[in-house]
N, C-alpha and C positions, 0 to 999 in steps of 0.2 A: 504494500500500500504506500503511496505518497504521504511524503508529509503536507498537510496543508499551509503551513506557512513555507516552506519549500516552495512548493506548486505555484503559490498568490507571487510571490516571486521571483519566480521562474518567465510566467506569462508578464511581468511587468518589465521585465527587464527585456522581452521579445518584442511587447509592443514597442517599447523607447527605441531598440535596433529598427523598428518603420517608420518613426516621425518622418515627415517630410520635411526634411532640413530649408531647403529652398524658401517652399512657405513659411517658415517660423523666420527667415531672415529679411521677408517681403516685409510681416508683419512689425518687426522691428524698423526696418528703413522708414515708413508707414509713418510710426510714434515718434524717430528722432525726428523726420520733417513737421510732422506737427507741433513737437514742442521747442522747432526753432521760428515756426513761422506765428505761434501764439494760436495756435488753434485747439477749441475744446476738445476735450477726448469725455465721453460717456460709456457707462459702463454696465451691464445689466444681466440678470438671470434669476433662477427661480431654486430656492431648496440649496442643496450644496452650491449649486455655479451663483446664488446670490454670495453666497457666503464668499466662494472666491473671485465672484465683480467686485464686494468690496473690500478685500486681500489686496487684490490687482489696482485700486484706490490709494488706499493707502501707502502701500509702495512704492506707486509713480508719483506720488506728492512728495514721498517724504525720502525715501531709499535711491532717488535719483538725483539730487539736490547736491548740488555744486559751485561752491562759487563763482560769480561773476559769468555762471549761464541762467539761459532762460529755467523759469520750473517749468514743471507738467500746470497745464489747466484742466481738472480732472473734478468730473462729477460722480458717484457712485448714485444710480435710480435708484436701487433697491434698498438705499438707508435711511430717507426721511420717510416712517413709516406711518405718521399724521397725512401726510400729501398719499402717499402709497393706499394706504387706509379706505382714502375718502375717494379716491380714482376709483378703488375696486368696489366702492359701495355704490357711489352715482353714475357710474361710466362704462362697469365690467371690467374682470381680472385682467379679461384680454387685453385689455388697451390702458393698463399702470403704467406703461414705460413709452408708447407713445402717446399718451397725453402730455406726457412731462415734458417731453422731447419739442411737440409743438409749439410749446413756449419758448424751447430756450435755442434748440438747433442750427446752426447756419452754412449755409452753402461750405465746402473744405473742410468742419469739423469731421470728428471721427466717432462711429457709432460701434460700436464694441458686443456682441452675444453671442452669450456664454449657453448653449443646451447639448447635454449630451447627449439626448436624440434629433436634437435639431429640429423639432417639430414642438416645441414650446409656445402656445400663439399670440403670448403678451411679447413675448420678445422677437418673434416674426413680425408682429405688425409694428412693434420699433422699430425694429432693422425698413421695412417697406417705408416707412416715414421719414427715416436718415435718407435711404434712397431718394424718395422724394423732392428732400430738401435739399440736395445734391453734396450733402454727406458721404465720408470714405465711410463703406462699411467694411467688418471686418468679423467672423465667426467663429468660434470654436466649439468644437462639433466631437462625436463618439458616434459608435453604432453606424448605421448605412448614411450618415451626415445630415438625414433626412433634407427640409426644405432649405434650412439657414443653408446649407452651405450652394445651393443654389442661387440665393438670393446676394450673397454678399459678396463683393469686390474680394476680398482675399479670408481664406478660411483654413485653419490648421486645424486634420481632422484626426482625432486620435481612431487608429485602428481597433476597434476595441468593445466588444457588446457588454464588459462589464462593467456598471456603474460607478463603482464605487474604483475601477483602476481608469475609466475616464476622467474623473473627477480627481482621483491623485495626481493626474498626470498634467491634465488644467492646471491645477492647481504650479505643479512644475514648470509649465510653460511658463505662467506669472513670473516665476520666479527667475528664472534662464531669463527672459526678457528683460526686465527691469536689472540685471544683473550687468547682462550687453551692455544697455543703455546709459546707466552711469559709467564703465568704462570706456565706451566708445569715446565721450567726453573727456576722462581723464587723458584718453591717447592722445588726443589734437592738444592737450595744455602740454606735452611735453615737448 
């Protein structure tokens, strides 16, 4: 018999040997241009991937912060949860993250969602409203990528039908990213 902590790590460390390196550097080029050009980045998801839109928040505000560079301009939807609340009571679940967006969105911001099925429809019809508003969209996706990853300009899809190792591995993205991105800044001050 396998061990199962064995096993969970065995398949985690196979999916990490498929990320698609390419898109995870798109994705990155993406965030250094927008936080040199002063452009918002939002950020969004439901259940774990909320937890890791506002991981992925706090990060880029704070964990990329350099001086005498620009910072991140970074919103997390899924944290004011009075606004979030009162969207989902008068408005429908579905439309928390693009009502918010309507407000605040503008052409060249960056719209950010996080579902590891990809068929999430509050954060589809965010992502369809960045589009809209002529928003970079950007998805991170598990399982067959479902629709987000059709819908968005660039999408790093974890290869992966298990939840909780899409969700680790999201989560990892975050982390790799914002990691790049203050060094890439440290590289040019040398």
């Amino acid at each position: 018999m396998i061990n199962p902590v064995e096993q969970y790590l065995q398949s985690l460390h196979d999916i990490l040997d498929r990320l698609p390196v390419a898109d995870i550097e798109n994705v990155i080029d993406v965030l250094y241009d927008a936080r040199m050009s002063g452009q918002q980045v939002f950020i969004m998801g439901n259940g774990g991937s909320a937890s890791t839109a506002s991981h992925f928040v706090c990060d880029l505000a704070k964990n990329t912060r350099v001086e005498g560079w620009p910072h991140f301009r970074v919103i997390g939807l899924t944290d004011n949860m009075a606004l979030f609340s009162a969207l989902a009571n008068d408005d429908g679940y579905e439309n928390v993250f693009a009502a918010q967006l309507e407000n605040l969105v503008r052409e060249g911001d960056i719209v950010i969602g996080i579902s590891t099925s990809g068929n999430s429809p509050n954060v589809l019809n965010g992502i369809r409203l960045g589009n809209a508003a002529g928003a970079v969209t950007i998805g991170f996706t598990g399982f067959a990528q479902g629709e987000l990853g059709r819908l968005v300009d660039y999408q790093v899809h974890v290869p992966s039908t298990n939840i909780e190792q899409v969700e680790d591995v999201h989560l990892m993205l975050e982390h790799l990213i914002v990691t790049v991105l203050r060094e890439r800044v440290k590289a040019v001050e040398i």
